[in-house]
C-alpha positions as CSV (number, residue, x, y, z in Angstrom):
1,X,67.2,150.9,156.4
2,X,66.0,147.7,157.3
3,X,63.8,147.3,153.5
4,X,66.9,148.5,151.6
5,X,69.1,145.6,153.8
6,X,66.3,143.3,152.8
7,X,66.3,144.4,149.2
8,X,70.2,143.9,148.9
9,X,70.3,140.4,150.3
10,X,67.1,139.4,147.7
11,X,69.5,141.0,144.6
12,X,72.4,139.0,146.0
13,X,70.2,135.9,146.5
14,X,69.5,136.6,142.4
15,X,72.9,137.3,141.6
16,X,74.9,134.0,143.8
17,X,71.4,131.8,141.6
18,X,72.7,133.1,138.2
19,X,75.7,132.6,138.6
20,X,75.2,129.0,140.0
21,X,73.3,128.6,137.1
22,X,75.4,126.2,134.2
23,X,76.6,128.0,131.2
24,X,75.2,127.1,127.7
25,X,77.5,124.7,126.0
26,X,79.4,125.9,123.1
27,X,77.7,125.4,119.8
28,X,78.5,121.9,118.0
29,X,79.0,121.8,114.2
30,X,78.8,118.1,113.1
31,X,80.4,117.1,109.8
32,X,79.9,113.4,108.2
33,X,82.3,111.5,107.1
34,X,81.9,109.2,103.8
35,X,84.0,106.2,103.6
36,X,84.5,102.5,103.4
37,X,87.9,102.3,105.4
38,X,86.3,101.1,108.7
39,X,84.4,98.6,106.4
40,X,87.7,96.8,106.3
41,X,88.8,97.3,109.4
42,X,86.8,95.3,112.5
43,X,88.6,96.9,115.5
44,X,87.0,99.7,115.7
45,X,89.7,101.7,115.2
46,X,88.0,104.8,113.2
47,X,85.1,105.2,115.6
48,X,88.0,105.5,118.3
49,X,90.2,107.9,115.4
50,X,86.6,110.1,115.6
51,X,86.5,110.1,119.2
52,X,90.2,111.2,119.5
53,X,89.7,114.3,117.1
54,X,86.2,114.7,118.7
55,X,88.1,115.1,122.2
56,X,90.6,118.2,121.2
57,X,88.3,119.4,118.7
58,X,85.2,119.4,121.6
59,X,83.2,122.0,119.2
60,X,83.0,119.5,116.2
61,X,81.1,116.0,116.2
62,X,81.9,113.8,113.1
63,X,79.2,111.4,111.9
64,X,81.0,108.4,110.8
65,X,79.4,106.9,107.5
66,X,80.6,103.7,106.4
67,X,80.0,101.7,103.2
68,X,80.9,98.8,101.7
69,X,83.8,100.0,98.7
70,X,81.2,99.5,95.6
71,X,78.7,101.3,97.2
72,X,80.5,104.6,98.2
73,X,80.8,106.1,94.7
74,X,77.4,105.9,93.9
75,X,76.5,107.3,97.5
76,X,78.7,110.0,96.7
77,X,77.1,111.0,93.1
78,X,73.6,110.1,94.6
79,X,74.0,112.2,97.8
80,X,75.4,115.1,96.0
81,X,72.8,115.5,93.1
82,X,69.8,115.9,95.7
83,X,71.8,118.0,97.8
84,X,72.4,115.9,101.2
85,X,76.1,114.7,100.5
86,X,78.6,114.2,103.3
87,X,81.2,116.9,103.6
88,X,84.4,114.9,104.3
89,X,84.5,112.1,101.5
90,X,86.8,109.2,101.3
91,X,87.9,108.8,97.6
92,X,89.3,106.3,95.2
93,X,91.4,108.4,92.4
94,X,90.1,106.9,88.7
95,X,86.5,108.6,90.0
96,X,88.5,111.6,89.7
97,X,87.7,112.6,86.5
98,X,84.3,112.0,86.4
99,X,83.8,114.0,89.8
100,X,85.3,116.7,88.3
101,X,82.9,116.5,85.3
102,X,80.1,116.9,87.8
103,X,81.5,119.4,89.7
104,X,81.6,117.1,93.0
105,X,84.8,118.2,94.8
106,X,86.1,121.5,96.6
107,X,89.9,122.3,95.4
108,X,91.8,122.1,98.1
109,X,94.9,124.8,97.2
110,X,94.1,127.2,99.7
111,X,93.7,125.4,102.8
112,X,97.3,123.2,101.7
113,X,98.5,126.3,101.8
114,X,97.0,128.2,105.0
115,X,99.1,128.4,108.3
116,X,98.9,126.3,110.9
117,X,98.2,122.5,109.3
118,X,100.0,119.5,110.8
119,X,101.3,118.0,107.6
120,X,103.8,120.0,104.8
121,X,102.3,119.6,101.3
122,X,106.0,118.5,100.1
123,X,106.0,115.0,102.7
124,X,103.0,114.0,101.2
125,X,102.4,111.1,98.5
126,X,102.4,113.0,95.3
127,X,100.3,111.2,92.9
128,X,96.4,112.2,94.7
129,X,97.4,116.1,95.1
130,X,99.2,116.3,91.1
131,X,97.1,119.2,89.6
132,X,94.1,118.9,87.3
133,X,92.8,121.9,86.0
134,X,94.8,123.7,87.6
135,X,93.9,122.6,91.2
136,X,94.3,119.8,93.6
137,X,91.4,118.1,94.7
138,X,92.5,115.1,97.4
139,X,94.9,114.6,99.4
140,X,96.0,111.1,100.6
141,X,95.0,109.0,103.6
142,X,97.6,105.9,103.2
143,X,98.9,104.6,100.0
144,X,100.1,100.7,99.1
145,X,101.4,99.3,95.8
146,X,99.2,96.4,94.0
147,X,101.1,92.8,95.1
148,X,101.0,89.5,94.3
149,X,99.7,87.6,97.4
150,X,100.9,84.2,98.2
151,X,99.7,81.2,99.3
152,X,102.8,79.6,100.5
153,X,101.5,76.4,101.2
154,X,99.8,75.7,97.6
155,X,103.2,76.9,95.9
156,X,105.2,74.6,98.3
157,X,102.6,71.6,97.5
158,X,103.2,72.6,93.6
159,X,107.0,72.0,93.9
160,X,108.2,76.2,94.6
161,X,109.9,77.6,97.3
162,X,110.1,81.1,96.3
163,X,107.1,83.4,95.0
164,X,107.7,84.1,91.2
165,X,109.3,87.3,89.7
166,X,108.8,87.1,85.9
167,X,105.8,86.2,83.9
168,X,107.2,83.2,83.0
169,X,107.6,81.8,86.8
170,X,104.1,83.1,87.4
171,X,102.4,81.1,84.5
172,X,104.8,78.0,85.8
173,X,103.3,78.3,89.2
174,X,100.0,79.3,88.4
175,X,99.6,76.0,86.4
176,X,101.1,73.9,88.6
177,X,99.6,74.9,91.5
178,X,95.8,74.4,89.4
179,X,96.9,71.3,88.8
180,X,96.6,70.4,92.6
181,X,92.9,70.0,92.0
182,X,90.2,69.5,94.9
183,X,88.6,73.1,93.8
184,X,92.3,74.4,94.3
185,X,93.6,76.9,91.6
186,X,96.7,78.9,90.7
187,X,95.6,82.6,90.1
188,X,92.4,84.7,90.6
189,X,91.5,87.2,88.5
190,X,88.2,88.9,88.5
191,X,86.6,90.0,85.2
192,X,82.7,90.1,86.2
193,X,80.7,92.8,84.5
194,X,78.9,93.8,88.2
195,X,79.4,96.8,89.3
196,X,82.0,98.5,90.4
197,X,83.6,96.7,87.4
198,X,86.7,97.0,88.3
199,X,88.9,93.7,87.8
200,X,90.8,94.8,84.9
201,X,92.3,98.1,86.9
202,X,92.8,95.1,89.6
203,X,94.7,92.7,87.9
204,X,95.4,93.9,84.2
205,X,97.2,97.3,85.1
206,X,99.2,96.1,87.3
207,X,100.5,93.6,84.8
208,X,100.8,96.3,82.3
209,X,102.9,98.6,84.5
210,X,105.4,95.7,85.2
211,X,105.9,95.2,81.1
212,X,106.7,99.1,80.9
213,X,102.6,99.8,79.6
214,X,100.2,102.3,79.9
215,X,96.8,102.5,79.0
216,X,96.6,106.9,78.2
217,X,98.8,109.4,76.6
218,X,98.6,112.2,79.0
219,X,94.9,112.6,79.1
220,X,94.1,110.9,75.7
221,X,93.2,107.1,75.8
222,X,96.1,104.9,74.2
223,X,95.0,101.2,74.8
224,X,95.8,100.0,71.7
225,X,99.1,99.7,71.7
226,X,101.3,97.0,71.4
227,X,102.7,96.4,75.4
228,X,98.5,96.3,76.1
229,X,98.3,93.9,73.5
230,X,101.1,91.4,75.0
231,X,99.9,91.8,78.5
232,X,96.4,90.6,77.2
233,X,97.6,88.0,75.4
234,X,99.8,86.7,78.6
235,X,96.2,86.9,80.8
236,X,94.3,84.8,77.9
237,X,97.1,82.2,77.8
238,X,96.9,82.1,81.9
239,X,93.1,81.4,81.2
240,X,93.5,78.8,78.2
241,X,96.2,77.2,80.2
242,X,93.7,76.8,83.1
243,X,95.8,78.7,85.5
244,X,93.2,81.1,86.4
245,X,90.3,80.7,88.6
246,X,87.2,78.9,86.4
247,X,84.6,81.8,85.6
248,X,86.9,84.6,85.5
249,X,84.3,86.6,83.6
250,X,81.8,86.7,86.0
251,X,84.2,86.6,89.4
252,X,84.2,89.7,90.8
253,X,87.2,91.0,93.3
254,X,85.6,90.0,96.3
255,X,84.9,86.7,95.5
256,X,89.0,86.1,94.0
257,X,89.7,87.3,97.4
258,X,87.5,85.3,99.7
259,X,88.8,82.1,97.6
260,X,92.6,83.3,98.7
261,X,91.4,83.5,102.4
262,X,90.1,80.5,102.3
263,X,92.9,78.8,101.2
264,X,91.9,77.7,97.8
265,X,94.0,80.2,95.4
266,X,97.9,80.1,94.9
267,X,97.8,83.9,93.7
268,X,95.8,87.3,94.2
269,X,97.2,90.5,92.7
270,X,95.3,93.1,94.5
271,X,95.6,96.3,96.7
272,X,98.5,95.4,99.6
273,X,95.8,96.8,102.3
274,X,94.3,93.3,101.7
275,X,96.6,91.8,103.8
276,X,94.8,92.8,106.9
277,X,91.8,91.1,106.3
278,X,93.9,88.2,105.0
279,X,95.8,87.8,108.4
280,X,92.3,88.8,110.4
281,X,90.4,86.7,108.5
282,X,92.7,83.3,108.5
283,X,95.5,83.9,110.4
284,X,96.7,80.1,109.9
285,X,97.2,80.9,106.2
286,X,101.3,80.5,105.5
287,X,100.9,84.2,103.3
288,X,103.4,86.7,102.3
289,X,103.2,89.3,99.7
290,X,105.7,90.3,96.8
291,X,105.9,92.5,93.7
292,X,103.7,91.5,90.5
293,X,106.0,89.6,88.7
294,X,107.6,91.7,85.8
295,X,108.0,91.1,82.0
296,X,110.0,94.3,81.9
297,X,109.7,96.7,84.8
298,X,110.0,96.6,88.5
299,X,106.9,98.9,88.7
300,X,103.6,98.8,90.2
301,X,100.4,100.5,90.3
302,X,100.2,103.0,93.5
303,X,97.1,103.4,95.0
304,X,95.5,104.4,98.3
305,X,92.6,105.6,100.1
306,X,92.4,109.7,99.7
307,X,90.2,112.0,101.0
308,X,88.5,115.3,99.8
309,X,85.8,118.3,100.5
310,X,82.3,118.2,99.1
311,X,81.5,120.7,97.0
312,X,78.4,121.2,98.3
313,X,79.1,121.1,102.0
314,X,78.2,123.8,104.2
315,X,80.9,123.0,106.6
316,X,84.4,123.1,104.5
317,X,86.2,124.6,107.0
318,X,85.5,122.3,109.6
319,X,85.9,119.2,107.2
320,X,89.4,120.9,106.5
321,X,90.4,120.8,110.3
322,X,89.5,116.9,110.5
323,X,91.5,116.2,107.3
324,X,94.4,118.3,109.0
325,X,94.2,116.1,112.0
326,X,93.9,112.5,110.0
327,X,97.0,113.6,108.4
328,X,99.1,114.9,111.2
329,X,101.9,112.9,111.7
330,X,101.1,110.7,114.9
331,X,97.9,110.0,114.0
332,X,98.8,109.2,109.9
333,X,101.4,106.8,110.9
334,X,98.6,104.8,113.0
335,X,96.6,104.7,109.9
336,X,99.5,103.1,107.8
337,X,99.5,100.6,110.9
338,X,95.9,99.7,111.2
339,X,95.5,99.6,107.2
340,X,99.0,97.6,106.6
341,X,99.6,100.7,103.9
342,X,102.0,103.7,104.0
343,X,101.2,106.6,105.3
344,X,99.8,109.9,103.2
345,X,102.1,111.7,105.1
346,X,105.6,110.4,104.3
347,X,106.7,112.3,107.7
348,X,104.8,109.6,109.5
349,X,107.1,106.6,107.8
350,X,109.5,106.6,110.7
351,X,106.7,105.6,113.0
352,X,105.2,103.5,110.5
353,X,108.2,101.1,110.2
354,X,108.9,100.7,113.4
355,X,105.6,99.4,114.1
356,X,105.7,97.8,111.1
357,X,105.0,93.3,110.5
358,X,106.7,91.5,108.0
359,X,103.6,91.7,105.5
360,X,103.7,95.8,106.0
361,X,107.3,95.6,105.5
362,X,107.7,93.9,102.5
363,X,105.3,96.4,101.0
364,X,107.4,99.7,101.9
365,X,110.4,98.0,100.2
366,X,108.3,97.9,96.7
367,X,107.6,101.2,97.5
368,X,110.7,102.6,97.7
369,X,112.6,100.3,95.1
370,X,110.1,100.2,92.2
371,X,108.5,102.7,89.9
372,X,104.9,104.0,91.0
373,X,102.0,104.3,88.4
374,X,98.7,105.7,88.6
375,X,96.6,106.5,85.7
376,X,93.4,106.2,86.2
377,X,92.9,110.3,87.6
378,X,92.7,111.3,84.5
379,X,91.2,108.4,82.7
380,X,87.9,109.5,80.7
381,X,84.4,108.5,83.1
382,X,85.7,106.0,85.8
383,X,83.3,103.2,85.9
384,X,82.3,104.1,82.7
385,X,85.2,103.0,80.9
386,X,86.3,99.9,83.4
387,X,83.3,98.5,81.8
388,X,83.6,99.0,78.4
389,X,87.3,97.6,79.3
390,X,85.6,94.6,80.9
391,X,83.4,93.6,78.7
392,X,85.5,93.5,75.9
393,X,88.2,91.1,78.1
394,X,85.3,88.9,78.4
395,X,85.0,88.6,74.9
396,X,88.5,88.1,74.4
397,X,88.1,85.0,77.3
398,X,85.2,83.9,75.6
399,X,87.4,83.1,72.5
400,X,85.1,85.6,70.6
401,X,88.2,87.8,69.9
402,X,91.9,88.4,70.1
403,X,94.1,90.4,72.1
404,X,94.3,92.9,69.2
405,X,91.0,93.3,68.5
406,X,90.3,93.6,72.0
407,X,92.8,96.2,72.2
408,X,91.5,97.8,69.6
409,X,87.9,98.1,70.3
410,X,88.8,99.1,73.6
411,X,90.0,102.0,72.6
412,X,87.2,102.5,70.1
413,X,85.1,102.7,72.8
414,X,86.7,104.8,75.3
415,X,87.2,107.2,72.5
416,X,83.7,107.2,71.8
417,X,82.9,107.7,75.2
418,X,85.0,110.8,75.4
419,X,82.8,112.4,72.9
């Protein structure tokens, strides 16, 4: 009797230790995360988005990988061709084509379409999820239209009191302010040949879209055309009329925009999400923002940060559920807010505006009064053809062509390129 009480209180002595003992902790997937959004941003507001979905989402860990913007598409080809690419990518839409050609992205149709997500495919921006190839590939983060910047205090020193609306106003003020001198000048407009090569799609489409242009013809490249032709004509006369920023063949973007924080350029057209790092940056600088002046159209080229699945990842279904959460309506709307952009998820815009500054402001109203164009998806090999763009601008800077025959071999080129 007394061995078997003896045995009993050893097996409960066992038992009470097990179950004193800690459980194992669930088992962590961790997912990385490509981008170059908290590259421009120095509050550390995505490390604190990650921790956020981290917290309800306690079996996921996201690695946040951030780049600067020209290095992220070559990442992204690099990483993917030797097999160690991130699974959640943050995308820019002209690589779209040429990731497609590669075979870089997962579509994206079935999870829109599963049960349970945060967002409803019809609230969000339309132009990253239109179809190619019968699929949709990215869905969008935030979106902004391209705007002219303004340096108030130049244009009030040049005699204006009022940003310009037409071409006409803009080469008036553009010149005038240039004229100013002391390293000061009117309009910056980055045409440099260095990778990512992307000045013309930053200052020359923009221009086109508000003359009523395009650059394709549904997937077929249609540069030389005669709206092309005027808009490149209008930028050479800005540069022979010495309104433009000396150099602009080699000045790439982020030089045209470090000369507007500092104060020494009248005019930028870039991406609206610029304006926070304008403010951050120099927050003494008299700035506002306003549409790209317009030959013919009130339009403007829509862009935005999107993000998308790696073909190649081993984790899709956890990469889906982060997506899900960046584009759940609380959280979108602080996006739009920390990147001065509109939300992805136009369900969030309510939020948005209310929490909105002047700057942000003024960039929903183009939104919602002018006519948005984006392109570049389906434009034949992204970087590919920016250059072959940019390098014949050059030449037409250089005086070593016209606006026609830069038109023209243009689309030579891209044609070529095609094949």
């Amino acid at each position: 009797m007394e061995e078997k009480t003896m045995r009993n209180r050893i097996l409960g002595l066992l038992a009470a230790t097990v179950l004193a003992l800690p459980l194992p902790a669930a088992a962590q997937t961790e997912i990385e995360w490509l981008q170059w959004f908290a590259a421009e941003d120095d509050s550390g507001f995505y490390s604190n988005l990650v921790e956020e979905f981290e917290a309800a989402n306690p079996d996921i860990t996201v690695k946040l990988v951030t780049q600067p913007f020209g290095k992220v598409r070559e990442s992204i080809v690099t990483d993917s061709a030797i097999g160690i690419g991130s699974d959640v990518l943050g995308l820019n839409m002209p690589w779209t084509s040429e990731f497609l050609e590669i075979g870089l992205l997962e579509p994206l149709d079935a999870y829109m379409a599963a049960d349970g997500n945060s967002f409803a495919v019809e609230d969000l921006v339309q132009a990253p999820i239109g179809k190619i190839n019968g699929s949709t590939w990215m869905v969008p983060l935030n979106a902004f239209p391209f705007v002219l910047h303004v340096n108030k205090d130049l244009a009030a020193k040049a005699g204006f009191d009022a940003a310009p609306t037409t071409w006409d106003e803009l080469r008036e003020q553009a010149i005038a302010i240039s004229a100013l001198g002391d390293g000061i000048s009117g309009i910056g407009m980055p045409f440099s040949s260095q990778a990512p090569s992307n000045g013309p799609i930053l200052t020359f489409l923009p221009l086109l879209y508000a003359n009523g242009g395009r650059i394709m013809d549904g997937t077929t490249p249609n540069f030389n055309n005669a709206k092309v032709v005027e808009t490149l004509a209008f930028i050479n006369d800005l540069n022979d009329s010495n309104a433009i920023a000396p150099g602009a063949a080699s000045r790439t973007g982020g030089v045209d925009l470090e000369e507007f924080i500092a104060g020494r350029t009248g005019f930028l057209i870039s991406p609206g999400v610029h304006s926070g790092a304008i403010i951050s940056r120099n927050p003494d600088l008299d700035y506002t923002v306003a549409r790209v002046p317009t030959n013919t159209t009130a339009a403007y080229r829509v862009h935005g940060w999107e993000l998308g699945i790696a073909s190649g990842s081993s984790k899709k279904d956890e990469a889906w559920r982060f997506i899900d959460f960046l584009l759940s309506k609380d959280v979108n709307a602080r996006v739009a807010e920390a990147s001065n952009a509109l939300p992805g998820n136009l369900a969030a815009l309510e939020i948005a505006e209310a929490n909105a500054g002047d700057i942000q402001r003024a960039q929903m109203a183009i939104l919602a009064d002018d006519e948005p164009v984006e392109e570049l998806r389906q434009a034949p090999s992204a970087v590919g053809s920016w250059v072959l763009m940019t390098e014949e601008i050059q030449s037409m800077l250089n005086d070593d062509q016209t606006p026609e025959e830069a038109a023209a071999n243009v689309q030579t080129r891209w044609m070529e390129l095609i094949k």
